[in-house]
C-alpha positions as CSV (number, residue, x, y, z in Angstrom):
1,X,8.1,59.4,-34.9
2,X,10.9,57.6,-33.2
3,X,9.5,57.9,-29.8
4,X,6.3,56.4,-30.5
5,X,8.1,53.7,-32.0
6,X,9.7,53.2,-29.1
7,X,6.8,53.4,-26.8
8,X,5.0,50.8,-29.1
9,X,7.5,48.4,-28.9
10,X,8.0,49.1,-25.3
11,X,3.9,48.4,-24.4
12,X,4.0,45.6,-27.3
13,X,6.6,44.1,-25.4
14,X,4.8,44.0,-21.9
15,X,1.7,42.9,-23.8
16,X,3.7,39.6,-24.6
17,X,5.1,39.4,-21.5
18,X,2.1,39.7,-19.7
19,X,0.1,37.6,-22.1
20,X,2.7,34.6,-22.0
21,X,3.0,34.9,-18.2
22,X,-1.0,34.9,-17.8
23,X,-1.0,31.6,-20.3
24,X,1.6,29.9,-18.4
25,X,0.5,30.8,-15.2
26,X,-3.3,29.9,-16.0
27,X,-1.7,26.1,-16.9
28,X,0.4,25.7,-13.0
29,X,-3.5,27.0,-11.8
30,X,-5.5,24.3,-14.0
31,X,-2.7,22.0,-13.0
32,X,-3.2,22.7,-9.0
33,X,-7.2,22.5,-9.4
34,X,-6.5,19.1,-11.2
35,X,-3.8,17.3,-8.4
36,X,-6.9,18.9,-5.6
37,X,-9.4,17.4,-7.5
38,X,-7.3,14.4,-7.9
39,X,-7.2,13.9,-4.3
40,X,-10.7,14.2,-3.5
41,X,-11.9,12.2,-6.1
42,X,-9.5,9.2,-4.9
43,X,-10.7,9.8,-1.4
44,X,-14.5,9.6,-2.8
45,X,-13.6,6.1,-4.1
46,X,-11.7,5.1,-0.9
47,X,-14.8,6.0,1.2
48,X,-17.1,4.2,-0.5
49,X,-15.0,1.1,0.5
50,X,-16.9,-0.1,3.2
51,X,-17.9,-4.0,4.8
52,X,-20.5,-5.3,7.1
53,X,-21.0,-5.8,10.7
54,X,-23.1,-8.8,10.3
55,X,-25.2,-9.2,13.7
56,X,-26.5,-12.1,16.0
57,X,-30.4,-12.9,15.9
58,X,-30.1,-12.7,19.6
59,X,-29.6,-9.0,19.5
60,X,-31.6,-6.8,21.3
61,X,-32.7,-3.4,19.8
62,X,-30.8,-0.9,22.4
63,X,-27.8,-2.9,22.0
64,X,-27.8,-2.7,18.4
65,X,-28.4,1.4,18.6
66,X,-25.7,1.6,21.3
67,X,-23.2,0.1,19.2
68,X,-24.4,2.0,15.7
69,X,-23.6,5.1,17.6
70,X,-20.4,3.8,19.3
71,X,-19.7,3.6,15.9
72,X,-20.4,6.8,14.5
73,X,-18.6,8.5,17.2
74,X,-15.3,6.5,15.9
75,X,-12.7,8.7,14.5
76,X,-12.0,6.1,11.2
77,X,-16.0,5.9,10.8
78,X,-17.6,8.2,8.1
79,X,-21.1,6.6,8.1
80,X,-22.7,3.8,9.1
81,X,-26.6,2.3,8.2
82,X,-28.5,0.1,10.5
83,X,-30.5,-2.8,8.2
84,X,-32.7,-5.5,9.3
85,X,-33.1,-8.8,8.4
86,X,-36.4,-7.8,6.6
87,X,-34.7,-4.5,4.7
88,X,-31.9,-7.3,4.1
89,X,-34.3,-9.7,2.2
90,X,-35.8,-6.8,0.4
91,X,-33.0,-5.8,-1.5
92,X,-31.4,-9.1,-1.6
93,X,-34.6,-10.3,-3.6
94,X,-34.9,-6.6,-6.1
95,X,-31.1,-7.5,-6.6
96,X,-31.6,-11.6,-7.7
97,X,-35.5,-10.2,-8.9
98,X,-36.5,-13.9,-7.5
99,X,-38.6,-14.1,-4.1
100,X,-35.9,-16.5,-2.2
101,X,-37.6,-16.4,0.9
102,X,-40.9,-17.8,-0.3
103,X,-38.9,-20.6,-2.0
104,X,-36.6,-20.9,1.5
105,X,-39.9,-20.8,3.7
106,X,-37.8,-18.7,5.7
107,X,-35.5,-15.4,5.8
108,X,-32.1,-16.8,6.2
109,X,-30.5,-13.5,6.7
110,X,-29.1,-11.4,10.2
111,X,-29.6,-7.8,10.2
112,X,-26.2,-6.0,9.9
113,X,-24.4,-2.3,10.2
114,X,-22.8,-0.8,6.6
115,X,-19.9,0.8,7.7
116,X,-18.1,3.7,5.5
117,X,-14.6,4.7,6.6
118,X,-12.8,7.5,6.7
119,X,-10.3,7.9,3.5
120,X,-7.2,7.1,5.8
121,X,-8.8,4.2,7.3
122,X,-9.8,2.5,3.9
123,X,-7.2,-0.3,3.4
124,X,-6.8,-3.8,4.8
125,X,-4.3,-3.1,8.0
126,X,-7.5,-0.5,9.1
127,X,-9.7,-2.6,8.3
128,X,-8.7,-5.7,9.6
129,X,-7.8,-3.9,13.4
130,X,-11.1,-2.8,13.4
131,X,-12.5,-6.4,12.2
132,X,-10.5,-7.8,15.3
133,X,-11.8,-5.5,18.0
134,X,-15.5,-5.4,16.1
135,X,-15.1,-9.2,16.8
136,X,-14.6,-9.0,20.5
137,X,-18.5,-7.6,21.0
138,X,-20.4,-9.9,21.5
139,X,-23.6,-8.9,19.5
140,X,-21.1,-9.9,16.3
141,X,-21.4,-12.7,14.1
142,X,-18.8,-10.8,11.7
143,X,-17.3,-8.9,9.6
144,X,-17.6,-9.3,5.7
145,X,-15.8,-6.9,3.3
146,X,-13.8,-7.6,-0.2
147,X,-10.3,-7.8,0.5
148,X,-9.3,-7.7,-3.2
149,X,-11.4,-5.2,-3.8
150,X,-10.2,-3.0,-0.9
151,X,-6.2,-3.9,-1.9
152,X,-6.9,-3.1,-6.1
153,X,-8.7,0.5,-5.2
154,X,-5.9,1.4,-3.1
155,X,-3.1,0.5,-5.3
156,X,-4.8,2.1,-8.3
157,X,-5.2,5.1,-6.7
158,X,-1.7,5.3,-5.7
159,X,-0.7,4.9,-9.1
160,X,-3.2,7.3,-10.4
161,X,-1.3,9.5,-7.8
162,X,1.7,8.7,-8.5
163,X,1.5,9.8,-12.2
164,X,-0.6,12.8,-11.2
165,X,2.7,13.8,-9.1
166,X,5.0,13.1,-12.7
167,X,3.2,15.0,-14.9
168,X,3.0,17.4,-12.4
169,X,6.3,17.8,-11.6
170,X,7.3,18.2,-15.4
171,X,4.7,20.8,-16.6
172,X,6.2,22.9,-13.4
173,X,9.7,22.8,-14.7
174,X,8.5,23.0,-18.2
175,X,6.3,26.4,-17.1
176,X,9.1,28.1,-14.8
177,X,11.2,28.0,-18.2
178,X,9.0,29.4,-20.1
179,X,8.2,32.5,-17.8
180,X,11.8,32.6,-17.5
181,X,12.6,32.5,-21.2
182,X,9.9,35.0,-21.9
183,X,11.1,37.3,-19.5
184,X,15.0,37.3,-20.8
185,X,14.0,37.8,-23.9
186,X,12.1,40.9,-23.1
187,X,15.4,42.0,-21.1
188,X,17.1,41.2,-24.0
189,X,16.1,43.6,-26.1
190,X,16.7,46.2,-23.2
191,X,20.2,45.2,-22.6
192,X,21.9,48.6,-24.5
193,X,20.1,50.6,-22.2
194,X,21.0,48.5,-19.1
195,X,24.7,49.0,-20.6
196,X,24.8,52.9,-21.0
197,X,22.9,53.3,-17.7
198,X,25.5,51.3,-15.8
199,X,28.2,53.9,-18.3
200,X,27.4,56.8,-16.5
201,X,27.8,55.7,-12.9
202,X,24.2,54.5,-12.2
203,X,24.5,51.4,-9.7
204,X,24.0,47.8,-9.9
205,X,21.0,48.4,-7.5
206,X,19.6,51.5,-8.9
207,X,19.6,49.8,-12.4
208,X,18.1,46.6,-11.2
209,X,15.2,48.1,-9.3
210,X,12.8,49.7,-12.3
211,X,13.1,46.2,-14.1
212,X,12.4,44.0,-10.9
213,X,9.3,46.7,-10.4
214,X,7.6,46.1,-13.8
215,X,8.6,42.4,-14.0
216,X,6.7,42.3,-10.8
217,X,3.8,44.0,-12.0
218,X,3.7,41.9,-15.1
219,X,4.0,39.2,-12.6
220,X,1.0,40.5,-10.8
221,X,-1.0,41.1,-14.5
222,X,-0.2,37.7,-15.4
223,X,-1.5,36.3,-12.5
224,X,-4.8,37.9,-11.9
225,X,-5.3,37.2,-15.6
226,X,-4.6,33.5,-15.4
227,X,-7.0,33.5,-12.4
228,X,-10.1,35.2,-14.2
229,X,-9.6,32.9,-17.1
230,X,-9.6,29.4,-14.9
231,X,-12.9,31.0,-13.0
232,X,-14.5,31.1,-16.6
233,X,-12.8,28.1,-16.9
234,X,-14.7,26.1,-13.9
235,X,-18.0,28.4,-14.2
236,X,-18.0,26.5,-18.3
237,X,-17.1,23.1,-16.6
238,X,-19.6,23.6,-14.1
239,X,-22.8,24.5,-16.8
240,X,-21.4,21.4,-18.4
241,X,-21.2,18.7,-15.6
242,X,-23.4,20.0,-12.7
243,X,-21.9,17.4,-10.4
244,X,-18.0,19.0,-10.9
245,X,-19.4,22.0,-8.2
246,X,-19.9,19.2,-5.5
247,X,-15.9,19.1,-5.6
248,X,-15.3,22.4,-5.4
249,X,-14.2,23.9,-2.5
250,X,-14.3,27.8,-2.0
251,X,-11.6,27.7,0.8
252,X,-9.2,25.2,-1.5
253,X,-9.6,28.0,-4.3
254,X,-9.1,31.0,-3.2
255,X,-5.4,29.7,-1.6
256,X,-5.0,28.0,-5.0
257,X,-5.8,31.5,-6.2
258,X,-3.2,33.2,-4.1
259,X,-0.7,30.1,-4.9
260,X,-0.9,31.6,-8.3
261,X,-0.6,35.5,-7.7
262,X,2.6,34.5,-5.0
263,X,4.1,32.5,-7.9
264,X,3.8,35.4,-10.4
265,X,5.4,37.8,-8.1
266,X,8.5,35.6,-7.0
267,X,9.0,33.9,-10.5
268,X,9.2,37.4,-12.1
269,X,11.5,38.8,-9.5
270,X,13.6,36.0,-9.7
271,X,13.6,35.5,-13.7
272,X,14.2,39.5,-14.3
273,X,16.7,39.9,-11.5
274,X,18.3,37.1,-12.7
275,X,18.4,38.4,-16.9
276,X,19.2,41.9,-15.6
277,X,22.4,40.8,-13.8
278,X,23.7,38.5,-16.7
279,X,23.7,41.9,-19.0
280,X,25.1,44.4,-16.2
281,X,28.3,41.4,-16.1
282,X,28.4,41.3,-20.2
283,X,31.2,43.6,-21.7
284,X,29.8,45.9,-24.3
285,X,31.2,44.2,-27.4
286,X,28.9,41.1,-25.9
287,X,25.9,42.7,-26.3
288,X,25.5,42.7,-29.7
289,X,26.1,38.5,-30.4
């Protein structure tokens, strides 16, 4: 009767362990998936920054293609779209919903190149470097863009980041203590038997191993648990908000996936190595306060 006590509490015990190291674990995952999402979100905004090559009338058709794709090939370039002055007045006039150029008599606008930059490139130094040497060709009338606009999307998404990296940083240290406190306590209630073992002769080593072992395996447990529960997790979100699986990225996942499992592993080794040496240095009468 006494041995299946024991066993009960002993496979009770790894239950919680495993359960509040999946939980835990499953939180530093959700947390990693939102800082990755967070970052490519912010660099969706930053890319849609963008201004506008505004061209000469004189510009002759080849020269206008030659520089599109001079642009295109530009390592700061994401995409660029050719308009005309006709495609110009188009949506100009859907935009005010007046015909301006019947009440003009004439289309005062130049055909012009959108330009999209790369994430890195998206700011007003970038932007005005390229403005400079954009102005040097001569098919350029110039270059329009929002500088406000461009200066307020940056610095609110280096806040956003900022505070990303804060929250971050205290749900980490607020999760490695819990793992940790969940672990001592389940050495805790195995510290008599990591007493008498270390009584009759057994090594520091030889003690140390069988709980590093199964803390390592809960470790494991935990992890692949955590992991199958934020797939669920994204496969829900997904159903919900079609659009979330555009910024999913397979690759960024499964290292995100084996972020997790590493961290299970090395935060269990640590925390039980850690537990099991505080109660081979405690005398015996210590043990029981």
């Amino acid at each position: 009767m006494s041995d299946k006590y024991s066993k009960r509490k002993l496979a009770s015990s790894s239950i919680t362990t495993v359960v509040s190291l999946s939980l835990v674990l499953f939180m530093l995952g959700l947390l990693g998936i939102i800082i990755l999402n967070t970052q490519k979100i912010a660099n969706n905004f930053k890319e849609n920054i963008g201004f506008q090559v505004i061209l000469n009338d004189n510009a002759k058709e080849a020269d206008v293609e030659f520089l599109t794709k001079t642009l295109d090939a530009s390592p700061y370039i994401k995409s660029t779209e050719f308009i005309t002055k006709e495609e110009g007045a188009a949506r100009f006039q859907k935009k005010l919903g007046e015909d301006f150029i019947s009440f003009a008599g004439y289309n005062p606008l130049l055909s012009s190149i959108d330009v999209h930059l790369k994430a890195d490139y998206a700011n007003n130094d970038s932007i005005n470097w390229i403005e400079k040497k954009l102005l040097q060709n001569k098919l350029v009338k110039e270059v329009w863009y929002e500088k406000s606009l461009v200066a307020m999307v940056n610095e609110n998404v280096k806040t956003i980041g900022l505070g990303v990296l804060i929250i971050s940083a205290l749900l980490m240290i607020i999760a490695l203590a819990l793992i940790n406190n969940t672990i001592r306590l389940a050495i805790y209630s195995k510290r008599f038997i990591i007493k008498t073992m270390q009584l009759v002769g057994a090594t520091q080593s030889f003690i140390r191993r069988p709980f590093v072992l199964k803390g390592i395996k809960h470790g494991i447990y935990g992890a692949v648990t955590a992991i199958a529960m934020l797939i669920g997790l994204l496969y829900v979100l997904q159903k919900q908000v079609p659009d979330l699986a555009d910024l999913q990225d397979a690759n960024m996942l499964a290292s995100l996936f084996g972020i997790v499992i590493i961290l299970g592993i090395i935060i269990s080794w640590i925390s039980t190595s850690l537990a099991v040496r505080k109660y081979l240095r405690l005398k015996s009468d210590d043990l029981y306060y």
